[in-house]
N, CA, C and O atoms as a CHARMM CRD file, in Angstrom:
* protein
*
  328
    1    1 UNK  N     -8.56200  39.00900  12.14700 PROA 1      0.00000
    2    1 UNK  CA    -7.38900  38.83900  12.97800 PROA 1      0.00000
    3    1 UNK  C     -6.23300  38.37300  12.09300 PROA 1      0.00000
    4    1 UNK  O     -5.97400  37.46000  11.30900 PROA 1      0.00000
    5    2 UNK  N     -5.85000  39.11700  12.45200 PROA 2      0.00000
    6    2 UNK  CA    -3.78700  38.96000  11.91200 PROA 2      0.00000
    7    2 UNK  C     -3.10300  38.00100  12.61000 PROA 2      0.00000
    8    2 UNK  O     -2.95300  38.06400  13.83000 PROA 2      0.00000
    9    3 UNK  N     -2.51000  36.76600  11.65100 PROA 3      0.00000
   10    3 UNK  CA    -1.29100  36.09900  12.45800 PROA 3      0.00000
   11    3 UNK  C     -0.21500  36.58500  11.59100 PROA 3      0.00000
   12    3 UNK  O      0.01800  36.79900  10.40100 PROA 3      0.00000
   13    4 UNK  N      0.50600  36.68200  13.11600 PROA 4      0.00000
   14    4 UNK  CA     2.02600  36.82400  12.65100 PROA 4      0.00000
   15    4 UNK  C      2.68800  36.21800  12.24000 PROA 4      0.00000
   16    4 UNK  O      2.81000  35.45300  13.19600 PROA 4      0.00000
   17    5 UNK  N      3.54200  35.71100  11.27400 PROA 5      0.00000
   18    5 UNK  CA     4.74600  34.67000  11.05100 PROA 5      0.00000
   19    5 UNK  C      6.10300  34.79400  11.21000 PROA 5      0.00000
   20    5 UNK  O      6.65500  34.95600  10.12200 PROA 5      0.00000
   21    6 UNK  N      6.65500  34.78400  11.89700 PROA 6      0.00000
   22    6 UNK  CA     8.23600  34.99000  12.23100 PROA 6      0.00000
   23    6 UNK  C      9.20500  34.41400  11.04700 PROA 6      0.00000
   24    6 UNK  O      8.98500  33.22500  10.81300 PROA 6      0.00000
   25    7 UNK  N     10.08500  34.92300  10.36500 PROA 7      0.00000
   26    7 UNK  CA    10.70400  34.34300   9.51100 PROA 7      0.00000
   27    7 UNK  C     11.45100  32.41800   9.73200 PROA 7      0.00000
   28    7 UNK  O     11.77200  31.49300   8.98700 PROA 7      0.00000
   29    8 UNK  N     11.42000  32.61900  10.79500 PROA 8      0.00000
   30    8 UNK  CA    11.69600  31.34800  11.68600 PROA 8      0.00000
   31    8 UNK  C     10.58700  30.13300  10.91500 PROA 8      0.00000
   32    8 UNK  O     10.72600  29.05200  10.34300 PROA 8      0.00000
   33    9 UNK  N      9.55400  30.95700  11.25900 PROA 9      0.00000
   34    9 UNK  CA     8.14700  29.85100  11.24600 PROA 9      0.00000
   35    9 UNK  C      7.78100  29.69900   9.51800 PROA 9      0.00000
   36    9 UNK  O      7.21300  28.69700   9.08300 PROA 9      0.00000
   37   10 UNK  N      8.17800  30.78800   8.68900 PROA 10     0.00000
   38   10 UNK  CA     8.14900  30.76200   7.43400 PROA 10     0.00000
   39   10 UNK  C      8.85300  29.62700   6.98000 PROA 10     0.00000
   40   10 UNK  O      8.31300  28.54500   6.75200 PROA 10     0.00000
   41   11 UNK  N     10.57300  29.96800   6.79000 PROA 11     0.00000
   42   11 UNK  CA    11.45700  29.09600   6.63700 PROA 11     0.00000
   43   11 UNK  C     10.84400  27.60500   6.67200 PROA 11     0.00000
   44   11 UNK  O     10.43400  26.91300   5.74000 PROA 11     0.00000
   45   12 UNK  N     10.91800  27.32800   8.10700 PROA 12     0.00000
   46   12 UNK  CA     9.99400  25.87800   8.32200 PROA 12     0.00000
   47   12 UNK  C      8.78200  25.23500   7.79400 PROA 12     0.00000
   48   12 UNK  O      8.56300  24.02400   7.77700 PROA 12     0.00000
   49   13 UNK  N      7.92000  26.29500   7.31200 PROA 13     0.00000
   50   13 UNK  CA     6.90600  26.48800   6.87100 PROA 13     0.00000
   51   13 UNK  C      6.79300  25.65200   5.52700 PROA 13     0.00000
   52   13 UNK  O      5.98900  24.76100   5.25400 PROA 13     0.00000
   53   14 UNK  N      7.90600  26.22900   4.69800 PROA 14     0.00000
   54   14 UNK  CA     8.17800  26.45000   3.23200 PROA 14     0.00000
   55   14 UNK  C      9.18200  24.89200   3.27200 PROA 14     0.00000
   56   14 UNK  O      8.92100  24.13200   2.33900 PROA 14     0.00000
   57   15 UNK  N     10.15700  24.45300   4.16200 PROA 15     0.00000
   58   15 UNK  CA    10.79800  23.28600   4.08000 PROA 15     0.00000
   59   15 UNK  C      9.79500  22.28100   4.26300 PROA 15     0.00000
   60   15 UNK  O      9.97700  21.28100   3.56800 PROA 15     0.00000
   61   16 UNK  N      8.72000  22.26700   5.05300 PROA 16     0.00000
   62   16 UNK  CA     7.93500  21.05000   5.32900 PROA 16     0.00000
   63   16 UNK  C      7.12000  20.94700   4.05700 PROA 16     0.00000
   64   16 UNK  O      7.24700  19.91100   3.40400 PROA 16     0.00000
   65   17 UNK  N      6.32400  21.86100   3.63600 PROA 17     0.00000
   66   17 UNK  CA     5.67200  22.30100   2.22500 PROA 17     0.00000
   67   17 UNK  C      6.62200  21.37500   0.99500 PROA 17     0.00000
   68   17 UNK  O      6.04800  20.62900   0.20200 PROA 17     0.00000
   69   18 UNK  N      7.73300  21.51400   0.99500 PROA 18     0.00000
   70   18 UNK  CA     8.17400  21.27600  -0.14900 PROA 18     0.00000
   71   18 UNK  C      8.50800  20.02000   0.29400 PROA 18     0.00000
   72   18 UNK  O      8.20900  19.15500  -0.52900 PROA 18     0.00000
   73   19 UNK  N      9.13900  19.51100   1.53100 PROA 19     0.00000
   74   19 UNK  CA     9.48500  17.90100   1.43300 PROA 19     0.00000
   75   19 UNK  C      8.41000  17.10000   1.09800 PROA 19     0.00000
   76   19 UNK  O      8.55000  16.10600   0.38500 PROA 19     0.00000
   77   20 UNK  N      6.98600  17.57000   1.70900 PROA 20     0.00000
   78   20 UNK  CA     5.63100  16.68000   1.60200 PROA 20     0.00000
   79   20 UNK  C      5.38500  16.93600   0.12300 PROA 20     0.00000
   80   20 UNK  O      4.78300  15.97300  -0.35100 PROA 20     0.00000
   81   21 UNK  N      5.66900  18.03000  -0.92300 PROA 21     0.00000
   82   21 UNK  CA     5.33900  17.92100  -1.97600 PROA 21     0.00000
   83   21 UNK  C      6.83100  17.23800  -2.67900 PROA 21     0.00000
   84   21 UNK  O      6.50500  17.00900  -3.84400 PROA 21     0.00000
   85   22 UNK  N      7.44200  17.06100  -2.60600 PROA 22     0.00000
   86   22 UNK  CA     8.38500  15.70400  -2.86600 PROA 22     0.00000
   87   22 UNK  C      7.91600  14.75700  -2.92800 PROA 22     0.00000
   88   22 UNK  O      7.34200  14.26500  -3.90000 PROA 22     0.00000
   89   23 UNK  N      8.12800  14.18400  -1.55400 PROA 23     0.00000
   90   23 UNK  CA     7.28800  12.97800  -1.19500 PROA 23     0.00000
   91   23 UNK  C      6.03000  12.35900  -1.93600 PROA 23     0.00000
   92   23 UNK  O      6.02500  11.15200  -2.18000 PROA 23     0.00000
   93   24 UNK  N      4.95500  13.17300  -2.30100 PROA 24     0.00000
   94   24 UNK  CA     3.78600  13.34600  -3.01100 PROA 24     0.00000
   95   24 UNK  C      3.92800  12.89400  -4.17200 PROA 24     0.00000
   96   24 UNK  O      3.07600  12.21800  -4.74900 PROA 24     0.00000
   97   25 UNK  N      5.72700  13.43000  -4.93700 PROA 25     0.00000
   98   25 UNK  CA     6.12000  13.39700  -6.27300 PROA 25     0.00000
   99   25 UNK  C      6.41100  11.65400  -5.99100 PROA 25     0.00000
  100   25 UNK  O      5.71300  10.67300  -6.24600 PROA 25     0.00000
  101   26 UNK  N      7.51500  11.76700  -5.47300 PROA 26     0.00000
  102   26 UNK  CA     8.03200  10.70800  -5.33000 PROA 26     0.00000
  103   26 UNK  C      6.99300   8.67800  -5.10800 PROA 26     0.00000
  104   26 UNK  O      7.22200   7.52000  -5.45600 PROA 26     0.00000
  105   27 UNK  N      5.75200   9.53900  -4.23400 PROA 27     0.00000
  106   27 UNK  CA     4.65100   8.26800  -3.75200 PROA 27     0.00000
  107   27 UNK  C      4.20900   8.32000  -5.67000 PROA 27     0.00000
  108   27 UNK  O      4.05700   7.19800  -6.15300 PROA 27     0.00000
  109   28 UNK  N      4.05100   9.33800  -6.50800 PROA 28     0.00000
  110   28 UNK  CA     3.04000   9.29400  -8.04100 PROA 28     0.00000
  111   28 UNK  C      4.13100   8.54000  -8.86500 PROA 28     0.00000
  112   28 UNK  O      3.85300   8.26600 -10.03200 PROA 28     0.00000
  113   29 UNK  N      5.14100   8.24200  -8.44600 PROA 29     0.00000
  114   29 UNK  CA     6.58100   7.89000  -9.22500 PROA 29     0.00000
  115   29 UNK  C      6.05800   6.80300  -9.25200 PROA 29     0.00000
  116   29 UNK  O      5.40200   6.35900 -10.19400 PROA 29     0.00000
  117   30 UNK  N      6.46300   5.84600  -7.45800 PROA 30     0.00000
  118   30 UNK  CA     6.58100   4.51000  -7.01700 PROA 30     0.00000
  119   30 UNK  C      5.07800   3.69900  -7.59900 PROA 30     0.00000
  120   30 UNK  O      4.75500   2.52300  -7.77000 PROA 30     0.00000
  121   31 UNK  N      4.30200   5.23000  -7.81000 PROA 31     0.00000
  122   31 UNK  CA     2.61800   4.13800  -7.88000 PROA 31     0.00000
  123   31 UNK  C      2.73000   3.58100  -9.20000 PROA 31     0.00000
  124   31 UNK  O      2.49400   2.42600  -9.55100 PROA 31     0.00000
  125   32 UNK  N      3.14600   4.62200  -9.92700 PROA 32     0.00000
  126   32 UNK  CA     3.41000   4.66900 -11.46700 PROA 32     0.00000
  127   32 UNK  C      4.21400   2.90100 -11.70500 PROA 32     0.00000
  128   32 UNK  O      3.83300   1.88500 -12.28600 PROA 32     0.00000
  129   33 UNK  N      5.17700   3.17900 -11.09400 PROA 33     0.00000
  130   33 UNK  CA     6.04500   1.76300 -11.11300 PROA 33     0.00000
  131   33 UNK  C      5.59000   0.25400 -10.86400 PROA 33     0.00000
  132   33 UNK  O      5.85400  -0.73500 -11.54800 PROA 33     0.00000
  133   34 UNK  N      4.81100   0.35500  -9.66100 PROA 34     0.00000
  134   34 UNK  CA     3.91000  -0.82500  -9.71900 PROA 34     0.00000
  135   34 UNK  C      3.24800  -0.59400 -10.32500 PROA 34     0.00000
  136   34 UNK  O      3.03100  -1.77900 -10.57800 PROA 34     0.00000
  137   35 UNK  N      2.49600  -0.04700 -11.00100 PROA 35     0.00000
  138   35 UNK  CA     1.47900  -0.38700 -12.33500 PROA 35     0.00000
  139   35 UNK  C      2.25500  -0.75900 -12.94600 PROA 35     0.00000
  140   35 UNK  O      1.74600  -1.67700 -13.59100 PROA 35     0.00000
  141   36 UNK  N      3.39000  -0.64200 -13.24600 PROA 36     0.00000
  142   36 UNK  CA     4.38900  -1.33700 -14.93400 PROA 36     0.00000
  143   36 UNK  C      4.39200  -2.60700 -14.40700 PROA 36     0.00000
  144   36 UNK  O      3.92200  -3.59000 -14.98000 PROA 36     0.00000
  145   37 UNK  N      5.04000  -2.60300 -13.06400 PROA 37     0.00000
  146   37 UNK  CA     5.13000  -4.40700 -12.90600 PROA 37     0.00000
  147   37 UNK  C      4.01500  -4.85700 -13.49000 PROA 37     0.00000
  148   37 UNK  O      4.09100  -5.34300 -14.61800 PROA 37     0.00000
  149   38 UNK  N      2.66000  -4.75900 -12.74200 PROA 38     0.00000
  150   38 UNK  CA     1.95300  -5.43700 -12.69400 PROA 38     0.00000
  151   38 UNK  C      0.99100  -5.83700 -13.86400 PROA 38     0.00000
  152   38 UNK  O      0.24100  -6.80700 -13.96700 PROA 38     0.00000
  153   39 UNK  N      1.28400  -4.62200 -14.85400 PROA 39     0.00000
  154   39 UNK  CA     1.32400  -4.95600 -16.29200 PROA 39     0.00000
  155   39 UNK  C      1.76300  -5.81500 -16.90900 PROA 39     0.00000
  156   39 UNK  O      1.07200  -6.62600 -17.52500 PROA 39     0.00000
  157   40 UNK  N      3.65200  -5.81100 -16.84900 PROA 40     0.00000
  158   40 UNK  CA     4.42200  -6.67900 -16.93500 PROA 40     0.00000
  159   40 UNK  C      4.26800  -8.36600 -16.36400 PROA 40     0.00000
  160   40 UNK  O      4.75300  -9.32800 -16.96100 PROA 40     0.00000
  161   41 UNK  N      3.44500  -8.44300 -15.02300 PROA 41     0.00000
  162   41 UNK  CA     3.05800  -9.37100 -14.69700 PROA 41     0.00000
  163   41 UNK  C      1.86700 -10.28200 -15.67900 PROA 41     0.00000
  164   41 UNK  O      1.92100 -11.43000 -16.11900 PROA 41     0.00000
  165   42 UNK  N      0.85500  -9.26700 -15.78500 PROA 42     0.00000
  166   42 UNK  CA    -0.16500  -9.50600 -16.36400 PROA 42     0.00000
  167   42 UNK  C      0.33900 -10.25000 -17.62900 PROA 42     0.00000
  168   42 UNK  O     -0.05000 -11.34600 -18.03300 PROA 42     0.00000
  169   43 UNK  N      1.37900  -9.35700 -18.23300 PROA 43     0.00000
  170   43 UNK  CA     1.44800 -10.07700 -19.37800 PROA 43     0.00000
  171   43 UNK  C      2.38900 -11.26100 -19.64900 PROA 43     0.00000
  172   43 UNK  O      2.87600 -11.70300 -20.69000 PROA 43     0.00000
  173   44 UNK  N      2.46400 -11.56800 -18.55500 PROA 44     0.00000
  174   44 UNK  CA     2.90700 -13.12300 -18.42800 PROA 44     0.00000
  175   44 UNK  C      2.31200 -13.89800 -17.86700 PROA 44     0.00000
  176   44 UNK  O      2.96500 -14.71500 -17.21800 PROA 44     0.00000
  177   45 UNK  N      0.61300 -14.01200 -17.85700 PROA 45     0.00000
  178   45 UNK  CA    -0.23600 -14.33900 -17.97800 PROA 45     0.00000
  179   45 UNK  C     -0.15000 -14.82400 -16.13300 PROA 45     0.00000
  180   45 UNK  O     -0.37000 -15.95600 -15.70400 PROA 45     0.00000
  181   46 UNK  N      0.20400 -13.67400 -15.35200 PROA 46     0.00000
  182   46 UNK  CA     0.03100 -14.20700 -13.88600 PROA 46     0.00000
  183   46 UNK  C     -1.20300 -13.35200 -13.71700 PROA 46     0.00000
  184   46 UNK  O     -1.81800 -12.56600 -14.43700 PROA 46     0.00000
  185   47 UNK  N     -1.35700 -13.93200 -12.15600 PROA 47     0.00000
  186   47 UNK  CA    -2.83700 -13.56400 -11.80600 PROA 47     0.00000
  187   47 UNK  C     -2.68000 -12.51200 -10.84400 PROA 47     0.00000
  188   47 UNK  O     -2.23000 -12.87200  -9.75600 PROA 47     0.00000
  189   48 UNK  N     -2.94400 -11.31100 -10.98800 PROA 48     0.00000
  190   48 UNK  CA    -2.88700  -9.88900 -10.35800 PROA 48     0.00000
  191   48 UNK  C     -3.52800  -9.90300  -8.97800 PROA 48     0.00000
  192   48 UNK  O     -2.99400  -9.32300  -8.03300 PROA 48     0.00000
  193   49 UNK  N     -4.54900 -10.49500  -8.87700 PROA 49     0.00000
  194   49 UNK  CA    -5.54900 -10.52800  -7.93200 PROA 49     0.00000
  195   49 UNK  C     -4.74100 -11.53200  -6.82300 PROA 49     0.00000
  196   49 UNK  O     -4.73900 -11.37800  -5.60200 PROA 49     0.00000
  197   50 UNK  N     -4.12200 -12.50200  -7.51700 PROA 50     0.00000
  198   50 UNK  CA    -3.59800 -13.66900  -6.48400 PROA 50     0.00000
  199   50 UNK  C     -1.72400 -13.04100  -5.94700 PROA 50     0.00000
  200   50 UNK  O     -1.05100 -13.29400  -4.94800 PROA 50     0.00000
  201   51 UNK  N     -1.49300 -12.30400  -6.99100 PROA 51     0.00000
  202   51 UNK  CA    -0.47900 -11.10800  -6.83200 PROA 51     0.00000
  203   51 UNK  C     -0.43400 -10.62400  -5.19700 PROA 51     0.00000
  204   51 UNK  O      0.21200 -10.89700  -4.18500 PROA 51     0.00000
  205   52 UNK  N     -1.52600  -9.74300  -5.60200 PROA 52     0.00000
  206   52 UNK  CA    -1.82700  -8.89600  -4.43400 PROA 52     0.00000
  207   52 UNK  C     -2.29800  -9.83400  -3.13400 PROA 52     0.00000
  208   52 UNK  O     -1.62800  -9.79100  -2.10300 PROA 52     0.00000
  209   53 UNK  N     -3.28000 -10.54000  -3.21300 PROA 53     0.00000
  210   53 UNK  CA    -3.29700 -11.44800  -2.07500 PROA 53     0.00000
  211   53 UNK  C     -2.00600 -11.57100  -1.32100 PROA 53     0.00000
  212   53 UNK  O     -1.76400 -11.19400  -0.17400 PROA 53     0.00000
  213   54 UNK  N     -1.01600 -12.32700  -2.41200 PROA 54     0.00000
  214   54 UNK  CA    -0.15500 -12.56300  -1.78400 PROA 54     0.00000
  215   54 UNK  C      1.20800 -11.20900  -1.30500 PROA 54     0.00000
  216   54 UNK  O      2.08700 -11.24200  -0.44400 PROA 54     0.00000
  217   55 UNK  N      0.98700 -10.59000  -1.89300 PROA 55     0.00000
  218   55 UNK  CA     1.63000  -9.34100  -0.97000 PROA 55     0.00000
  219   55 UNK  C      1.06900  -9.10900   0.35000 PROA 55     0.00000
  220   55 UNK  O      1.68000  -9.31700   1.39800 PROA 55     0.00000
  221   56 UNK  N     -0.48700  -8.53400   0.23000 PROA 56     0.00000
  222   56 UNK  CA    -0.98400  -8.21700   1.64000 PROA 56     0.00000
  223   56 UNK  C     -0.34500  -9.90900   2.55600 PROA 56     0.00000
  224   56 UNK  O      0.09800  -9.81400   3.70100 PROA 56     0.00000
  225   57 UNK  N     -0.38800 -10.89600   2.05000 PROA 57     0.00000
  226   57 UNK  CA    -0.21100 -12.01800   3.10100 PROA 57     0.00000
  227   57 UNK  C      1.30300 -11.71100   3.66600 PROA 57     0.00000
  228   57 UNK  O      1.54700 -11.68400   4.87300 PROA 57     0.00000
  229   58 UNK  N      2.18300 -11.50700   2.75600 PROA 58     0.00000
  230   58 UNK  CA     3.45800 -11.39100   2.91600 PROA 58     0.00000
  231   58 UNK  C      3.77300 -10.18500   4.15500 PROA 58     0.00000
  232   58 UNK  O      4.49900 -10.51600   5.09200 PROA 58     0.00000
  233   59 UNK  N      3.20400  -8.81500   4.10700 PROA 59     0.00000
  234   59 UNK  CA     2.73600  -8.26100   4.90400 PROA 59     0.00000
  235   59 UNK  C      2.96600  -8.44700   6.45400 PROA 59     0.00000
  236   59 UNK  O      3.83600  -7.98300   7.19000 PROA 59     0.00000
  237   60 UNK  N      1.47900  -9.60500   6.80400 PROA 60     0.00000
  238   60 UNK  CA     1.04200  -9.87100   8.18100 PROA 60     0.00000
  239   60 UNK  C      1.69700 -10.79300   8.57000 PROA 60     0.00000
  240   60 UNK  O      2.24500 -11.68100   7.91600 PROA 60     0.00000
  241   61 UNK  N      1.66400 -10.60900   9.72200 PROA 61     0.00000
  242   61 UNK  CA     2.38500 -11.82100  10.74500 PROA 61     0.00000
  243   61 UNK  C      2.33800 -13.50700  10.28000 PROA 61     0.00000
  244   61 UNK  O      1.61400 -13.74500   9.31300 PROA 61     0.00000
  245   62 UNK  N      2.79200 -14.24200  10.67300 PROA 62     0.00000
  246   62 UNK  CA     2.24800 -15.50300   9.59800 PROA 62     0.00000
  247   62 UNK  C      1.92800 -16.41800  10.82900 PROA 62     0.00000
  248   62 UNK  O      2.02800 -17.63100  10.64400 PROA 62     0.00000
  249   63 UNK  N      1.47000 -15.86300  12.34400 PROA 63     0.00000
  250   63 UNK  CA     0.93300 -16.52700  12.50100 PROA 63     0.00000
  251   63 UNK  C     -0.70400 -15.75700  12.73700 PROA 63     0.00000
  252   63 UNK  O     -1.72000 -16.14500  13.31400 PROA 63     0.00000
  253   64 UNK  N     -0.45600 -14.86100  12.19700 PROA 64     0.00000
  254   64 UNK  CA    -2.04300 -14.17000  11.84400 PROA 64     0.00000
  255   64 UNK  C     -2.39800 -14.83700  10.72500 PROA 64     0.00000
  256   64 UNK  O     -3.17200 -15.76800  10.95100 PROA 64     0.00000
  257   65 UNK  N     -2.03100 -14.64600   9.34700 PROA 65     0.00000
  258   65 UNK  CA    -1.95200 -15.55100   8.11000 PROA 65     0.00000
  259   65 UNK  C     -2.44600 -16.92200   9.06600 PROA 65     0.00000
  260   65 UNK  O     -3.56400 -17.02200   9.57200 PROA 65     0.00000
  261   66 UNK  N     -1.64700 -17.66300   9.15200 PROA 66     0.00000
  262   66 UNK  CA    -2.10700 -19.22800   9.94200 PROA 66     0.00000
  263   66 UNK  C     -3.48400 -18.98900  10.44700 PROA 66     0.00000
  264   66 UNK  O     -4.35100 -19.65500   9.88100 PROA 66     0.00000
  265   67 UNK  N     -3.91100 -18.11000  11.47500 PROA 67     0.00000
  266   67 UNK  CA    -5.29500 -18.19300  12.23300 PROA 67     0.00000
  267   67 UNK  C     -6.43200 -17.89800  10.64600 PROA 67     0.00000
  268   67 UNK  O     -7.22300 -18.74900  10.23900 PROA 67     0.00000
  269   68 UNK  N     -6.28700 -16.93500  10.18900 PROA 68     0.00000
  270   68 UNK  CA    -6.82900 -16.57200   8.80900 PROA 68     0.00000
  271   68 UNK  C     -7.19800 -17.78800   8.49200 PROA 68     0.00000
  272   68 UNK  O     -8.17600 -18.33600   9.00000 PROA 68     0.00000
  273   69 UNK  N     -6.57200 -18.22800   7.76500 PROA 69     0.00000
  274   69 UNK  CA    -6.80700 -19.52500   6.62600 PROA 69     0.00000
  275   69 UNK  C     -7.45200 -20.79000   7.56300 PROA 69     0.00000
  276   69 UNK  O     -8.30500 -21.58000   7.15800 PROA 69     0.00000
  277   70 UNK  N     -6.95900 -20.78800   8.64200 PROA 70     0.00000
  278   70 UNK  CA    -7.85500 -22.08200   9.26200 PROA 70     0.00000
  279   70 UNK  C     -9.41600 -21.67000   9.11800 PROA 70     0.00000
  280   70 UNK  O    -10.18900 -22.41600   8.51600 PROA 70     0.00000
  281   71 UNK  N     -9.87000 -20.37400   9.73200 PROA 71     0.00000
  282   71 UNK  CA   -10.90000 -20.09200   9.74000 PROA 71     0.00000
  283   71 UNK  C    -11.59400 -19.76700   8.54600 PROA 71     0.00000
  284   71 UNK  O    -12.82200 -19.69100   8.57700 PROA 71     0.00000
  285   72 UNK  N    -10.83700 -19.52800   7.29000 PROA 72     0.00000
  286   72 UNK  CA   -11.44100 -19.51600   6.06600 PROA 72     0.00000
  287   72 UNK  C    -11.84000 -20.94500   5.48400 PROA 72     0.00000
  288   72 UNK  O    -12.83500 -21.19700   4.80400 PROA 72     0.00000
  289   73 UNK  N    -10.85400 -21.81400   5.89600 PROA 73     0.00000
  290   73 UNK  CA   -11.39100 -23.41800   5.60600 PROA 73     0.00000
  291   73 UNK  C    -12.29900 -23.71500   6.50800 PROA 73     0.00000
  292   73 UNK  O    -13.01200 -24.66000   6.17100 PROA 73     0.00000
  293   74 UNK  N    -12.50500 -23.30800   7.40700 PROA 74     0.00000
  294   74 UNK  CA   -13.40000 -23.94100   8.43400 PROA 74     0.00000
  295   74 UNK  C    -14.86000 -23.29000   7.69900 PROA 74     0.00000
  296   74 UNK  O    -15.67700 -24.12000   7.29900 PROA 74     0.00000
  297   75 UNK  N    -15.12800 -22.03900   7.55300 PROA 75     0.00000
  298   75 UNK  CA   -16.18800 -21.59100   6.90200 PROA 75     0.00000
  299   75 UNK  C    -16.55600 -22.05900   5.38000 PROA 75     0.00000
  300   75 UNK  O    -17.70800 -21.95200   4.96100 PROA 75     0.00000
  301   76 UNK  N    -15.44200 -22.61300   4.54300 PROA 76     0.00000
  302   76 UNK  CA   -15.60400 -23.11900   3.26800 PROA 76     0.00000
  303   76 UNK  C    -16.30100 -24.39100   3.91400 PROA 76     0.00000
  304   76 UNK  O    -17.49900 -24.60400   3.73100 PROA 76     0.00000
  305   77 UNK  N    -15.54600 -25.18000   4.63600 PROA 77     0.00000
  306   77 UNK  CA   -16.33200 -26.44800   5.10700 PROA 77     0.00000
  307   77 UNK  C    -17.70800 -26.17000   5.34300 PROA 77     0.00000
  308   77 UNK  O    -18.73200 -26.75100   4.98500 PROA 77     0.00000
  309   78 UNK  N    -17.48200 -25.04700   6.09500 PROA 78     0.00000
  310   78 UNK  CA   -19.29800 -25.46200   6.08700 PROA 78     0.00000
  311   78 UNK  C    -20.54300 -24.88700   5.44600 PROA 78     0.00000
  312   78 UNK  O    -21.70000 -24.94300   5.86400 PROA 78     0.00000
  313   79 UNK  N    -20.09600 -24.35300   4.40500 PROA 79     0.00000
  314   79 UNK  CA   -20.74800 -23.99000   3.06500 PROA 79     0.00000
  315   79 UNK  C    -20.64000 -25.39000   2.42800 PROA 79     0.00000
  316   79 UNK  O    -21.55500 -25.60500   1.63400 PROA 79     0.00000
  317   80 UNK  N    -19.92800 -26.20000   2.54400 PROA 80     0.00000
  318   80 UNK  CA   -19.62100 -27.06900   1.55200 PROA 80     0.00000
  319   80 UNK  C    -18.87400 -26.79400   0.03400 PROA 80     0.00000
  320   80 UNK  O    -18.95300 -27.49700  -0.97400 PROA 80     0.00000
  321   81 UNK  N    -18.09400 -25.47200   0.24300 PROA 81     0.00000
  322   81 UNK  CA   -17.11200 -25.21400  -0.60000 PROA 81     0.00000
  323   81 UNK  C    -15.89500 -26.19100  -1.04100 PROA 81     0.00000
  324   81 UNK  O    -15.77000 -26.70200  -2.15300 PROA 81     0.00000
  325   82 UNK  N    -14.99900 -26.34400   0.09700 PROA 82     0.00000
  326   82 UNK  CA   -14.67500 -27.23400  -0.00700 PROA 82     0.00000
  327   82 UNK  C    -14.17800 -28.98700  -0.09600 PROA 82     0.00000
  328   82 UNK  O    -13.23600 -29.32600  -0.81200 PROA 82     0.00000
């Protein structure tokens, strides 16, 4: 079976195609870029891992953050972590 494509549906076809492969370019750019920071970070002897923590925290609501951390101390407590 044959589909038809109307030059209509081409056109559109070929604009969405190329913005998402932009975009695609553009997301391998931005990724590229945070890796330099975080290189750059690294080599000022910060901590990448505590980096990122704190982005994702920065992120969420802070009174989600707030419920989080109570319940992470509450479970350290009773490990006797902290």
């Amino acid at each position: 079976m044959e589909h038809v494509v109307g030059d209509n549906v081409r056109e559109e076809l070929r604009s969405i195609i190329n913005r998402i492969e932009q975009l695609e370019a553009d997301k391998a750019d931005i990724t590229a870029d945070i890796r330099t920071v975080k290189k750059e970070a690294a080599r000022n002897d910060l901590d990448i891992k505590v980096i990122n923590t704190l982005i994702r925290e920065r992120r969420k609501d802070a009174d989600e953050v707030e419920e989080f951390n109570i319940v992470l101390d509450a479970y350290r407590r009773a490990l006797g972590v902290l």
